[in-house]
C-alpha positions, 0 to 999 in steps of 0.5 A: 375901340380900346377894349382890354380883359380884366379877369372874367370882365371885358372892358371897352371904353369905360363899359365892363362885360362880363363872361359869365353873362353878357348882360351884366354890364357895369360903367367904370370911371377912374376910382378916388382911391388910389388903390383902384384902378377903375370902379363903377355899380352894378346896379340891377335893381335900380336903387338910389346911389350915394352917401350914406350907405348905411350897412354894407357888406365886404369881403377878402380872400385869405389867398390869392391864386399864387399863395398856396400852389402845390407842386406835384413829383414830375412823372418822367423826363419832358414831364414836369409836375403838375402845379395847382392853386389851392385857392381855386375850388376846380384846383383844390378838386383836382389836388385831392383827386391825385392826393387820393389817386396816389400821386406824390406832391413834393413840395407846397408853397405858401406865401410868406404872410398874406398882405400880398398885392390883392390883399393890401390893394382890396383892404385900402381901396375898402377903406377908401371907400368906406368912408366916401360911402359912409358905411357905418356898419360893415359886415365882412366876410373873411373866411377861415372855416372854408379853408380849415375844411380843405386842410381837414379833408387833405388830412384824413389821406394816409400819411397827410395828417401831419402836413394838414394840421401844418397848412391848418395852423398857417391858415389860421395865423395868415387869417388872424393877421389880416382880420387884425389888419381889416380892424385897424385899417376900417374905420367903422364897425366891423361885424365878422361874418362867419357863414359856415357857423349859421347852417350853411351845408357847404363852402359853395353856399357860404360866398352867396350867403350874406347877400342872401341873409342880410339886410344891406344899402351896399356892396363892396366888391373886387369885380370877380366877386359880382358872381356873389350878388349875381348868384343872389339876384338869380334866387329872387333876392333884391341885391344892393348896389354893388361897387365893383372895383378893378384894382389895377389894369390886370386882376392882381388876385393872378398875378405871381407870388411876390409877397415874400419868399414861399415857404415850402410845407 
């Protein structure tokens, strides 16, 4: 029996597992993007699959998980410092407890520019599908308010205001950069959404948002995001179809920083 990981998914002769709940099972087949490793729906409400899909709903991240490191002062001999994704939420977390408990970071390395392996995989298998689909109407999540917040919050540290305000302007040219990319490269109405700008309280409660608030035919997902449409159905919400796509063998949202040399911040 074949069975391999991609990220928090367990796949085992074409049927995807996933961690968070064993229950959550999606049947993959081979994509008709070549952008896409494998793709399947996840389902839960049963509804009719098949163009046209009128109004869906999509997302990118800004980075992946080797685009913003920040590589802390060795303590000692045999003691490296300590490197942590700025793109995770418990990395994050633990950068402003060490930032806060007096830690020193010496360098923080961000790539280059932000059309990396996930980016540019998920952004065209998007497209792809888009049209397969015949989406007419896409609504997109690609956030920046969610990441200004974090550099805002490292710049009220003592003598952090100057490299907030850095990492705050590298956000917004990397964010400009792919929305003029998504524009160019999806082939239908695209509606920015910006969730952070309706209400919403916090970072966590702006991933589930569209799901929650919009009215949408489907969704387009790279697998990890079925937390998204997961964390909405468990609220009482009537989730949409939901096209998850693995894009390669191994998740490239994980995989080493290649899109350009990091630049040291």
């Amino acid at each position: 029996m074949a069975s391999y990981k991609y990220g928090s998914f367990t796949i085992t002769d074409g049927t995807a597992q996933w961690a968070g709940d064993p229950a959550v099972q999606v049947e993959m087949r081979s994509s008709a993007s070549e952008y896409c490793f494998l793709e399947g729906f996840w389902n839960p409400c049963e509804r009719p699959v098949g163009p046209p899909m009128e109004v869906g709903c999509t997302g990118l991240c800004l980075w992946a998980m080797h685009d913003c490191v920040f590589e802390f002062t060795p303590r000692g001999k045999g003691n490296p410092g300590a490197r942590r994704s700025f793109a995770s939420h418990k990395d994050r977390l633990d950068v402003f407890e060490r930032i806060g408990q007096g830690e020193r970071v010496a360098h923080i390395h961000i790539a280059e520019n932000p059309f990396g392996p996930y980016q540019i995989r998920l952004l065209r298998w998007q497209s792809d599908t888009v049209k397969r689909l015949g989406v007419r109407k896409l609504y997109y999540a690609l956030p920046i308010d969610e990441y200004l917040q974090s550099a805002e919050q490292l710049g009220r540290y003592d003598g952090w205001h100057g490299r907030g305000s850095r990492l705050a302007d590298m956000i917004a040219r990397q964010h400009d950069a792919l929305r003029w990319a998504i524009r160019a490269m999806i082939e239908t109405e695209v509606v920015f959404i910006h969730p952070l700008r309706q209400g919403v309280s916090c970072v966590e409660e702006s991933w589930v948002w569209p799901y929650l608030h919009l009215d949408l035919d489907v969704g387009i997902e790279e697998m990890e995001e079925v937390r998204i449409g997961y964390e909405a159905q468990r609220r009482g919400r009537a989730t949409p179809p939901i096209l998850l796509g693995a894009l390669a063998e191994r998740t490239p949202y994980n995989e080493p920083l290649i899109n350009g040399e990091a630049i040291l911040l």
